[in-house]
PDB file of N, CA, C and O in Angstrom:
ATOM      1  N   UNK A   1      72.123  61.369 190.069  1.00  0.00           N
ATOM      2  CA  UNK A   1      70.852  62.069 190.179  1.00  0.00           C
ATOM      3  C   UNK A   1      71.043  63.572 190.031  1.00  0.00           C
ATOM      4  O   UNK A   1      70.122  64.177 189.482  1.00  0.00           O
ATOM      5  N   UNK A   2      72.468  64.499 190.579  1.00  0.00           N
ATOM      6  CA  UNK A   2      72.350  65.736 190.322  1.00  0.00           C
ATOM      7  C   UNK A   2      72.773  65.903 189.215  1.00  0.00           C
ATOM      8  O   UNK A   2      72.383  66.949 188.695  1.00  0.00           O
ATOM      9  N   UNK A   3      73.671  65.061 188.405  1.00  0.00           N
ATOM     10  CA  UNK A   3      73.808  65.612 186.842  1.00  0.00           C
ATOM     11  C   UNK A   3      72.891  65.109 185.731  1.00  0.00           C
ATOM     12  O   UNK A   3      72.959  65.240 184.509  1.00  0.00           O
ATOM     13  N   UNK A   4      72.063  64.528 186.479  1.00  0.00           N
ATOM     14  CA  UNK A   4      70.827  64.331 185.428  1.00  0.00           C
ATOM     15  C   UNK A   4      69.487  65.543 185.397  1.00  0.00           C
ATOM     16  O   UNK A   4      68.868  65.997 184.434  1.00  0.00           O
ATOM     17  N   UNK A   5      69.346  65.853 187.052  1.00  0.00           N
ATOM     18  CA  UNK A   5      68.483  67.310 187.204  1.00  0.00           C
ATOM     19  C   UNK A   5      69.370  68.118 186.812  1.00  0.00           C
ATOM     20  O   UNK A   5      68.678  68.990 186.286  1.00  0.00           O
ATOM     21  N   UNK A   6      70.713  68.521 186.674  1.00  0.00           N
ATOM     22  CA  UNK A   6      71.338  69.466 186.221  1.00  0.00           C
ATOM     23  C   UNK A   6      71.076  69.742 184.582  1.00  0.00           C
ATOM     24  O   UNK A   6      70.945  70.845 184.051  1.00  0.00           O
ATOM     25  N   UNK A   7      71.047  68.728 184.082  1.00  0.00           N
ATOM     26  CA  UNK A   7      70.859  68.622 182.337  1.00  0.00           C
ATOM     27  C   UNK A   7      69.442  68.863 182.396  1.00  0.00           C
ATOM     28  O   UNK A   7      69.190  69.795 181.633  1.00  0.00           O
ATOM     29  N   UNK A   8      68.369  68.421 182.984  1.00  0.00           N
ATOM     30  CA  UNK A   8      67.228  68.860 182.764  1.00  0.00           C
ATOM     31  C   UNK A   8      67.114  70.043 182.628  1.00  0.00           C
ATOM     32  O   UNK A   8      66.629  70.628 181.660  1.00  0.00           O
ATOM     33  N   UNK A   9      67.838  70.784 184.213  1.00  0.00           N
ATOM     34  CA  UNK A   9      67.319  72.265 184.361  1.00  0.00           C
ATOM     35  C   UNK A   9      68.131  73.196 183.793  1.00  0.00           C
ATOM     36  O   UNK A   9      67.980  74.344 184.210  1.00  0.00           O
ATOM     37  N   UNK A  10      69.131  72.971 182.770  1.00  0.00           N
ATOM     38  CA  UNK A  10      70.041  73.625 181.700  1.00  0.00           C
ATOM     39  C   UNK A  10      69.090  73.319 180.635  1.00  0.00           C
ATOM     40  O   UNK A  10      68.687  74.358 180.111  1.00  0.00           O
ATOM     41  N   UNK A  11      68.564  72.204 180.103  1.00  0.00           N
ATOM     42  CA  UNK A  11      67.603  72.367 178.949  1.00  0.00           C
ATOM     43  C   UNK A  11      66.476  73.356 179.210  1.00  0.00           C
ATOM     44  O   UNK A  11      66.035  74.093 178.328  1.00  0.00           O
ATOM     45  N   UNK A  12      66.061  73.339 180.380  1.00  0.00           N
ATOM     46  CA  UNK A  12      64.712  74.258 180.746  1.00  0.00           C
ATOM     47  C   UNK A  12      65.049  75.616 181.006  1.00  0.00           C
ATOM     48  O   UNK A  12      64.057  76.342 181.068  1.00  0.00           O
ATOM     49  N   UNK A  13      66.365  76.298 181.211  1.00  0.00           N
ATOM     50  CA  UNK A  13      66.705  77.680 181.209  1.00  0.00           C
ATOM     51  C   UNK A  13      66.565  78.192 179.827  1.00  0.00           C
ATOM     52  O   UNK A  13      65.938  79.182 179.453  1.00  0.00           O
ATOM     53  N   UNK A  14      67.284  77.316 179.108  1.00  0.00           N
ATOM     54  CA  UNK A  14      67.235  77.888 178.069  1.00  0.00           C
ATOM     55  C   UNK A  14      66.065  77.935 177.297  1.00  0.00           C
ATOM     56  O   UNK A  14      66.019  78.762 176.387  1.00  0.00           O
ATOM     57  N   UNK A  15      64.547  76.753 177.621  1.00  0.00           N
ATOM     58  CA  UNK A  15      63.387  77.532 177.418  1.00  0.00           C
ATOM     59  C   UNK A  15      62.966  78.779 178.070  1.00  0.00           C
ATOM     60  O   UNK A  15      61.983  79.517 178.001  1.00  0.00           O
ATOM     61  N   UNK A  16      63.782  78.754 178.556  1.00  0.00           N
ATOM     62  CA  UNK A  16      62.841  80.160 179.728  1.00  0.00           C
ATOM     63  C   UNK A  16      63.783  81.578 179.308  1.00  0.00           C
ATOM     64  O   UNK A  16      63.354  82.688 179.621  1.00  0.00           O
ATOM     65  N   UNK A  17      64.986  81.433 178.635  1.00  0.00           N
ATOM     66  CA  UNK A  17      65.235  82.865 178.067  1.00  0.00           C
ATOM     67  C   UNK A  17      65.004  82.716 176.818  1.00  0.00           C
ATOM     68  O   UNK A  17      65.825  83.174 176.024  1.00  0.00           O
ATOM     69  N   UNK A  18      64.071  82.178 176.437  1.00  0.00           N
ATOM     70  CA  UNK A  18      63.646  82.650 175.148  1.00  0.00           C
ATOM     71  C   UNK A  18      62.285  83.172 175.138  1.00  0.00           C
ATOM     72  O   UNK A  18      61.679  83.473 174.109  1.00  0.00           O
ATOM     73  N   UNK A  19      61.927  83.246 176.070  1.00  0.00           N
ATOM     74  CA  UNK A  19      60.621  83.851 176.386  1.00  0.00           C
ATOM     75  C   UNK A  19      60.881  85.557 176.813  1.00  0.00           C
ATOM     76  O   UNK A  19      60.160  86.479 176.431  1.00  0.00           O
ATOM     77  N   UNK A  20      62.068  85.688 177.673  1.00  0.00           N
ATOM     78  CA  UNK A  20      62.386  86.713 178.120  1.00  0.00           C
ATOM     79  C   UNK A  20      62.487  87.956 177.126  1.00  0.00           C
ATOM     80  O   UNK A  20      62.356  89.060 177.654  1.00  0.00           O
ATOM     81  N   UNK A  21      62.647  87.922 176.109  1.00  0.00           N
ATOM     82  CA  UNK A  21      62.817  88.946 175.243  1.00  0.00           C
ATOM     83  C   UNK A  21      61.447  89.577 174.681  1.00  0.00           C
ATOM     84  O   UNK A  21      61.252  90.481 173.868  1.00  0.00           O
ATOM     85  N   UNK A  22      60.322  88.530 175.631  1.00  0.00           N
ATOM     86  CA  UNK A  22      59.484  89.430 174.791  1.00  0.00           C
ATOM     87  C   UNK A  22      58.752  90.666 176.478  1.00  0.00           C
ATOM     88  O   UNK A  22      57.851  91.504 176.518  1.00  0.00           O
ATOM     89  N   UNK A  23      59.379  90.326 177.178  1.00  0.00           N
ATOM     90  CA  UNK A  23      59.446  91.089 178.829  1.00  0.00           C
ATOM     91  C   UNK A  23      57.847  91.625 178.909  1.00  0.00           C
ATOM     92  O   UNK A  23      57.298  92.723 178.818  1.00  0.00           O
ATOM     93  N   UNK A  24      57.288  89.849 179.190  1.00  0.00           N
ATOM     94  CA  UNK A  24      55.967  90.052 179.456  1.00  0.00           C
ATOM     95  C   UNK A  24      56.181  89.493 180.838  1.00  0.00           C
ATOM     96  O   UNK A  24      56.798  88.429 180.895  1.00  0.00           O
ATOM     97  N   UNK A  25      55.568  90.309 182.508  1.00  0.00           N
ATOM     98  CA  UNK A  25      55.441  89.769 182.839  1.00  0.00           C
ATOM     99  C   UNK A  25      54.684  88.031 183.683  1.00  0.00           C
ATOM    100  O   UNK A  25      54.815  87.384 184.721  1.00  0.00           O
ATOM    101  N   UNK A  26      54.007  87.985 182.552  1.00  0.00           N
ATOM    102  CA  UNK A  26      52.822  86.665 182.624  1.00  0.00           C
ATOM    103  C   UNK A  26      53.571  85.348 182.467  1.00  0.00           C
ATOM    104  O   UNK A  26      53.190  84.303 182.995  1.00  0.00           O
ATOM    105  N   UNK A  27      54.829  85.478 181.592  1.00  0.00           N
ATOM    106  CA  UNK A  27      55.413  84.760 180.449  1.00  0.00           C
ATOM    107  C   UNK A  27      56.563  84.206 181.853  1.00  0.00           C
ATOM    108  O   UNK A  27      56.893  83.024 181.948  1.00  0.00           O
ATOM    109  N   UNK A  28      56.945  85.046 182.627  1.00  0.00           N
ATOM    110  CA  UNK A  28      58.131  85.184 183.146  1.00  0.00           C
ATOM    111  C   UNK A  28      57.942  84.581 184.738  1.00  0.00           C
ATOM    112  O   UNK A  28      58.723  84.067 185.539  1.00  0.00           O
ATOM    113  N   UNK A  29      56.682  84.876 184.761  1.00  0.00           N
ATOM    114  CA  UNK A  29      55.654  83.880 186.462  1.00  0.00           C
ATOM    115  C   UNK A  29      55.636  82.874 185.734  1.00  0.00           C
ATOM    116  O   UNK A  29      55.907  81.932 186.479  1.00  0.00           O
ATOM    117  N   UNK A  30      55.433  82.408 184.439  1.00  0.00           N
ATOM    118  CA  UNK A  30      54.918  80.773 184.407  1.00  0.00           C
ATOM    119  C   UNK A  30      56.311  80.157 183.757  1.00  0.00           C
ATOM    120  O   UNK A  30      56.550  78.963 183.578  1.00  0.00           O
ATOM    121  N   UNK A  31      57.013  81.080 183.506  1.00  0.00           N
ATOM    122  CA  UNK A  31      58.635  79.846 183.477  1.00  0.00           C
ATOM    123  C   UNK A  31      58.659  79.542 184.965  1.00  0.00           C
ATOM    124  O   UNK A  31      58.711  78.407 185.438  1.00  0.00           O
ATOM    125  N   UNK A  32      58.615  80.659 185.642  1.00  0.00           N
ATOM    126  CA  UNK A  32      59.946  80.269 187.102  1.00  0.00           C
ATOM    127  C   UNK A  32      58.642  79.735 187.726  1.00  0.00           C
ATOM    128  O   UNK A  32      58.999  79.208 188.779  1.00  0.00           O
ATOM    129  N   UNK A  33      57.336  79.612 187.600  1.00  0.00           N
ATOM    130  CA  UNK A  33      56.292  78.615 188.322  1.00  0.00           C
ATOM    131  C   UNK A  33      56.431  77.433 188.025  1.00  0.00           C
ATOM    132  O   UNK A  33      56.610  76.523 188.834  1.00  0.00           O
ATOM    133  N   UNK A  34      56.340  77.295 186.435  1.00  0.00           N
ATOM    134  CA  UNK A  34      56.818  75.969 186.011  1.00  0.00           C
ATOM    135  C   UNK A  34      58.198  74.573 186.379  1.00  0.00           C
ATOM    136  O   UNK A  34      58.325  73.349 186.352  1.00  0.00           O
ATOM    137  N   UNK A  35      59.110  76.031 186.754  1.00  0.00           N
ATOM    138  CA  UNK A  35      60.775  75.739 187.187  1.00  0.00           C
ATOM    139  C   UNK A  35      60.142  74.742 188.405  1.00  0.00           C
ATOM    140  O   UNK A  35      60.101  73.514 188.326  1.00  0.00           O
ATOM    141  N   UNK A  36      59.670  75.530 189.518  1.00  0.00           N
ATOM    142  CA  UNK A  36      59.626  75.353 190.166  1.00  0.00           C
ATOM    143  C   UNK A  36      58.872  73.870 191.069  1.00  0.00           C
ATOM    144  O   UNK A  36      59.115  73.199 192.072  1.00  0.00           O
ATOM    145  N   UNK A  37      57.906  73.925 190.025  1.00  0.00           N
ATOM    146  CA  UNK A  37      57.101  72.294 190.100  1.00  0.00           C
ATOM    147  C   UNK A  37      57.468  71.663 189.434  1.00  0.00           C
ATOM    148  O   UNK A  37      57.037  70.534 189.669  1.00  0.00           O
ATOM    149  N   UNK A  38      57.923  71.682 188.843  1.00  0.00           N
ATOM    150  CA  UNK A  38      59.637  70.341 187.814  1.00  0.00           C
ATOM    151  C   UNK A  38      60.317  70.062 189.015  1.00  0.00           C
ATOM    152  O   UNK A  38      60.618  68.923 189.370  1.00  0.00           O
ATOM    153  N   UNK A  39      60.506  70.853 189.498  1.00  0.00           N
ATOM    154  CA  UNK A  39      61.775  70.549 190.375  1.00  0.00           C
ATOM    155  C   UNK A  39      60.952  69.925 191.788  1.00  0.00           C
ATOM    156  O   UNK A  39      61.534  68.964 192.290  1.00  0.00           O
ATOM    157  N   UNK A  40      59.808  70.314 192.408  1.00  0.00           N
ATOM    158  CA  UNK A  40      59.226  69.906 193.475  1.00  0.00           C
ATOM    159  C   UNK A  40      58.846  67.919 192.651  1.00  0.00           C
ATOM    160  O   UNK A  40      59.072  66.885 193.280  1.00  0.00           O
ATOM    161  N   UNK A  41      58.371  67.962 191.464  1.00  0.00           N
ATOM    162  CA  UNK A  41      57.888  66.594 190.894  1.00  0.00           C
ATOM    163  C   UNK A  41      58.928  65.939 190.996  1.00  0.00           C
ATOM    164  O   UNK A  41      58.904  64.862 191.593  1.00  0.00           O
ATOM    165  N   UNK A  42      60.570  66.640 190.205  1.00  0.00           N
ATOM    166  CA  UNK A  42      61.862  65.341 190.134  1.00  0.00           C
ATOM    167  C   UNK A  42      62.077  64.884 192.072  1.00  0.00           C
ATOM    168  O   UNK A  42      62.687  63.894 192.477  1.00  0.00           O
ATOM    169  N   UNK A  43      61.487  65.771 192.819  1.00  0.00           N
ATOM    170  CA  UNK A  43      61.819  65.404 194.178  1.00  0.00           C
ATOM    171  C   UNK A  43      60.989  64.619 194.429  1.00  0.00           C
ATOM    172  O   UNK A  43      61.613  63.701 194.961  1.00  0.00           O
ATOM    173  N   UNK A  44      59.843  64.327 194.397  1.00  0.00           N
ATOM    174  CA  UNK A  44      58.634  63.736 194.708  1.00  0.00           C
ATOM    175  C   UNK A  44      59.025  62.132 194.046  1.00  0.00           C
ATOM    176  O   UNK A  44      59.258  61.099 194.673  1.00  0.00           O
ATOM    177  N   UNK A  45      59.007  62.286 193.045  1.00  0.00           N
ATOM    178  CA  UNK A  45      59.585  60.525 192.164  1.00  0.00           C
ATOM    179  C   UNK A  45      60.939  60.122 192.530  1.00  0.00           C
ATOM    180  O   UNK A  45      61.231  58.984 192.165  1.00  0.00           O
ATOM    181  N   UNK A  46      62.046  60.923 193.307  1.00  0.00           N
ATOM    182  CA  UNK A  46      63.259  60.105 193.615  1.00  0.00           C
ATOM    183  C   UNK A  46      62.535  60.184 195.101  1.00  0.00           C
ATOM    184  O   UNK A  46      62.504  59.035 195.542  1.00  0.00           O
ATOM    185  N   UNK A  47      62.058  60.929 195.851  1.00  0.00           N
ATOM    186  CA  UNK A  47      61.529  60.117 197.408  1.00  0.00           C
ATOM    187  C   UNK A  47      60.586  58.880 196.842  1.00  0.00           C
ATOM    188  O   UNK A  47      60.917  57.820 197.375  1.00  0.00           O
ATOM    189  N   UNK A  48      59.761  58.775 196.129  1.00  0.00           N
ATOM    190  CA  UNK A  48      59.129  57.523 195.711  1.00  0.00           C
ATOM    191  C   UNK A  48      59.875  56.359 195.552  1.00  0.00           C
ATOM    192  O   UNK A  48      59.552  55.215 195.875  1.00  0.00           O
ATOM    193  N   UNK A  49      60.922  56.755 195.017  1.00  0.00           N
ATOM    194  CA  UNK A  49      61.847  55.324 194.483  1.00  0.00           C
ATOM    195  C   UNK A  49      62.074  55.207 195.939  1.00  0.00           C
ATOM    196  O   UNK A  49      61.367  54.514 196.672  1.00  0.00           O
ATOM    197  N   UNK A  50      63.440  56.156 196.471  1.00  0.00           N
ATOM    198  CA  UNK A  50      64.108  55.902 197.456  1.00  0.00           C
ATOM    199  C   UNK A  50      63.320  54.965 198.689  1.00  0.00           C
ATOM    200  O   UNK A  50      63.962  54.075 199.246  1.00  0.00           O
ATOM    201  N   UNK A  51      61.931  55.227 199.055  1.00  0.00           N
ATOM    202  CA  UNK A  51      60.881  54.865 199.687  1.00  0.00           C
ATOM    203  C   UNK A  51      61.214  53.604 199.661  1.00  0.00           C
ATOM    204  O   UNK A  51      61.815  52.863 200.439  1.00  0.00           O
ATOM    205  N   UNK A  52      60.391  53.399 197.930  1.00  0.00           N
ATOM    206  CA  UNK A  52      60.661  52.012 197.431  1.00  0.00           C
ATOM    207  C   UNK A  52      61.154  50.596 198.058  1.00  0.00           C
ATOM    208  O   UNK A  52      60.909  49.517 198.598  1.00  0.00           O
ATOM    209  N   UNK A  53      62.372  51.863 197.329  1.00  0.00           N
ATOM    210  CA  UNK A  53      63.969  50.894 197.475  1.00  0.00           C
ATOM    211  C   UNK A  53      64.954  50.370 198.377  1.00  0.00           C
ATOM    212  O   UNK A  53      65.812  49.514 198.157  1.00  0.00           O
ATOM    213  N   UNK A  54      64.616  51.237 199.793  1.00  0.00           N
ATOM    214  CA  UNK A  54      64.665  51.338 201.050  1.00  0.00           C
ATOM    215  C   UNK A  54      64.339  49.504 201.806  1.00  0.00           C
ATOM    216  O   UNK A  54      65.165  48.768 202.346  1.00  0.00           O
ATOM    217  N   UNK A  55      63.035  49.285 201.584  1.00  0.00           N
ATOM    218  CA  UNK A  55      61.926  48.678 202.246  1.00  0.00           C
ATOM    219  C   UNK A  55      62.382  47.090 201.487  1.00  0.00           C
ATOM    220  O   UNK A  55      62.223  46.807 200.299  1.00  0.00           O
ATOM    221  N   UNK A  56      62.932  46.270 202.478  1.00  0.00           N
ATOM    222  CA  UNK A  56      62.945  45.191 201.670  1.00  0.00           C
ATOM    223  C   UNK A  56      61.645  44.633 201.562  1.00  0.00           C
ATOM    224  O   UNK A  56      60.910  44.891 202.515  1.00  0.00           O
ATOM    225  N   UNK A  57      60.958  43.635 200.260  1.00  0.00           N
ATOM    226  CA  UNK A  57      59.830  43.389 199.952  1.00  0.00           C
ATOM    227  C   UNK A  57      58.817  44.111 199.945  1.00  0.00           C
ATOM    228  O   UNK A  57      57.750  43.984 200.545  1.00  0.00           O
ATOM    229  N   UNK A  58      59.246  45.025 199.112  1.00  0.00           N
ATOM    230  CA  UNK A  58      57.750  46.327 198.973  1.00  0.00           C
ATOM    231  C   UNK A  58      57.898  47.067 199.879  1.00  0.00           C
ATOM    232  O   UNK A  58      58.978  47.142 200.464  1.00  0.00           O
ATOM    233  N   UNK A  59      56.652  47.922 200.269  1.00  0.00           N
ATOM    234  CA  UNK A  59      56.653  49.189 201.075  1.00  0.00           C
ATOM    235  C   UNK A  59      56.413  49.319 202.332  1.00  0.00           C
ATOM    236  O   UNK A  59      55.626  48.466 202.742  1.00  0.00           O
ATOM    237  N   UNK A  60      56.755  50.000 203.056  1.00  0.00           N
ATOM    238  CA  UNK A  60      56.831  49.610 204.322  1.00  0.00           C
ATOM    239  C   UNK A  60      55.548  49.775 204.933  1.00  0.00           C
ATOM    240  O   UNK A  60      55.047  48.817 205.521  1.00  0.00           O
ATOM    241  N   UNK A  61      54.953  50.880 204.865  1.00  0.00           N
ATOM    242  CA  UNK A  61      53.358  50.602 205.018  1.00  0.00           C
ATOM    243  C   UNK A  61      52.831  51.614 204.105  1.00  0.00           C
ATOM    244  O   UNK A  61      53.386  52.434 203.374  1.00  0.00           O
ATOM    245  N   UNK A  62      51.548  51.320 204.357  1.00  0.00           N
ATOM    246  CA  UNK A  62      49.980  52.134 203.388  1.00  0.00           C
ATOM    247  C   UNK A  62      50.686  53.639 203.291  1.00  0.00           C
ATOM    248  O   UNK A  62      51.064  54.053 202.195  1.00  0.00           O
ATOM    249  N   UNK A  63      50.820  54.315 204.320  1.00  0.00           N
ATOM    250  CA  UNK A  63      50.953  55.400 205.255  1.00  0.00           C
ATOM    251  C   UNK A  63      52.465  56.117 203.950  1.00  0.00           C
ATOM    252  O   UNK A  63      52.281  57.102 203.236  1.00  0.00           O
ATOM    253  N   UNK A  64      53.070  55.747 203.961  1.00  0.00           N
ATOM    254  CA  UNK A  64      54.442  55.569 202.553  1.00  0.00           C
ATOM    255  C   UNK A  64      53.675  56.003 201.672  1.00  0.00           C
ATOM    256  O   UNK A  64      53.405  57.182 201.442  1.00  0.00           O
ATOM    257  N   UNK A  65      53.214  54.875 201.038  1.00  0.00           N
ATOM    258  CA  UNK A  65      53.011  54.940 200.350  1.00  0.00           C
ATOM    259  C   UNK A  65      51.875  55.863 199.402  1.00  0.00           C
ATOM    260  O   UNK A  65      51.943  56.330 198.266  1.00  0.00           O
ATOM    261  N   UNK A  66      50.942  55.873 200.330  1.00  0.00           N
ATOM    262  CA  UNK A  66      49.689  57.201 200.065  1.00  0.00           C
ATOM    263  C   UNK A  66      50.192  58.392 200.193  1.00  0.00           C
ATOM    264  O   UNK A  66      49.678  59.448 199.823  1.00  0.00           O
ATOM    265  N   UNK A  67      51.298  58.221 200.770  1.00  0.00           N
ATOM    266  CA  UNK A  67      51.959  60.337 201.186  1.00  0.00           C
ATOM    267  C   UNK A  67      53.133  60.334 199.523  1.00  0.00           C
ATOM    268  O   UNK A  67      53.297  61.405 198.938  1.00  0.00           O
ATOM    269  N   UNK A  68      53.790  59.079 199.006  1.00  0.00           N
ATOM    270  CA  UNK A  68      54.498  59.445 197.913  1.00  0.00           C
ATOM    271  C   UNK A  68      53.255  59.539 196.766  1.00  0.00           C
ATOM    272  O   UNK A  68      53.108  60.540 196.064  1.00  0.00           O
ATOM    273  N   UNK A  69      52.758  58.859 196.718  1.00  0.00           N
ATOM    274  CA  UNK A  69      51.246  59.180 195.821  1.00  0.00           C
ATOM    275  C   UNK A  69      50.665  60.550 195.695  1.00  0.00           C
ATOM    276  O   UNK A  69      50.471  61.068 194.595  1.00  0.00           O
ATOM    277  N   UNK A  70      50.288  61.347 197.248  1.00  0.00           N
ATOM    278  CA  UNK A  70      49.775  62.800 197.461  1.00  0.00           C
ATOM    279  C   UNK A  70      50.713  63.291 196.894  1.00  0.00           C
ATOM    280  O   UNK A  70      50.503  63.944 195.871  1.00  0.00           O
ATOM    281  N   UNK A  71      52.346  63.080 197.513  1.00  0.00           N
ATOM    282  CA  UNK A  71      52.920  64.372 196.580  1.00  0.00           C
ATOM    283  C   UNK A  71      53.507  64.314 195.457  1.00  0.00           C
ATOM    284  O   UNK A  71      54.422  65.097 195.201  1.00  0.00           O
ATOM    285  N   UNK A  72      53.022  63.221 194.432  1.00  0.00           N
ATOM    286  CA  UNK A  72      52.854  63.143 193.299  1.00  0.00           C
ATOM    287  C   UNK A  72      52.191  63.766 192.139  1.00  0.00           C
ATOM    288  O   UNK A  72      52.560  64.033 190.995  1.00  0.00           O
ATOM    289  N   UNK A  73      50.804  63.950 192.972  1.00  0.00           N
ATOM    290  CA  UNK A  73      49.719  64.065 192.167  1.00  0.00           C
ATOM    291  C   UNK A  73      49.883  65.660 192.564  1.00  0.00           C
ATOM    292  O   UNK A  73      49.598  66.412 191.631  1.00  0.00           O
ATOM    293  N   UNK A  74      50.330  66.364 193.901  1.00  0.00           N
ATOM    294  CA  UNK A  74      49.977  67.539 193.976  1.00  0.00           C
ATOM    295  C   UNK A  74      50.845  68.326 193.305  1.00  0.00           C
ATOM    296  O   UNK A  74      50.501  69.405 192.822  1.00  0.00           O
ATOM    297  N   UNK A  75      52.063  67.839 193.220  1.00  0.00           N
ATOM    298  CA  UNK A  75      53.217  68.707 192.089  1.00  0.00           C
ATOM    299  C   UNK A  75      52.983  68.512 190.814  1.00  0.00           C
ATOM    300  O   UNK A  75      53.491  69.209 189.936  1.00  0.00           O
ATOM    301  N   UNK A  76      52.155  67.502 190.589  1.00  0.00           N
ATOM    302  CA  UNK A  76      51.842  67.929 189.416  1.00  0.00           C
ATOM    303  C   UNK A  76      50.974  68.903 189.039  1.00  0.00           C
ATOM    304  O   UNK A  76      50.817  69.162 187.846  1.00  0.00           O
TER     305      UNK A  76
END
């Protein structure tokens, strides 16, 4: 799991210095905003699994499952 977010967030630096050269700051809030809810979402879908995967026969209750849902939808 960390050398797979690691390759993500090495592909996504290097979108984000290519923006840098044009030293707007608008350009430079919505990489590292963007960074930043990538990275809150890849957390949100491995607590989802882990949840999951945890719970023999499905989920352990409603309560799980509606809170991995909320912070699904809100990082996005």
């Amino acid at each position: 799991m960390v050398f797979f977010w690691y390759k993500l967030r090495s592909k996504f630096n290097s979108f984000c210095i290519c923006f840098q050269f044009l030293n707007n700051q608008i350009l430079r809030f919505f990489c590292a905003s963007y960074s930043f809810f990538f990275f809150l979402f890849v957390i949100s879908i491995y607590h989802f699994i882990e949840t999951e995967r945890r719970v023999e026969g499905g989920w352990d209750s409603t309560c799980s499952y509606l809170r991995a849902i909320t912070v699904l939808i809100i990082s996005v």
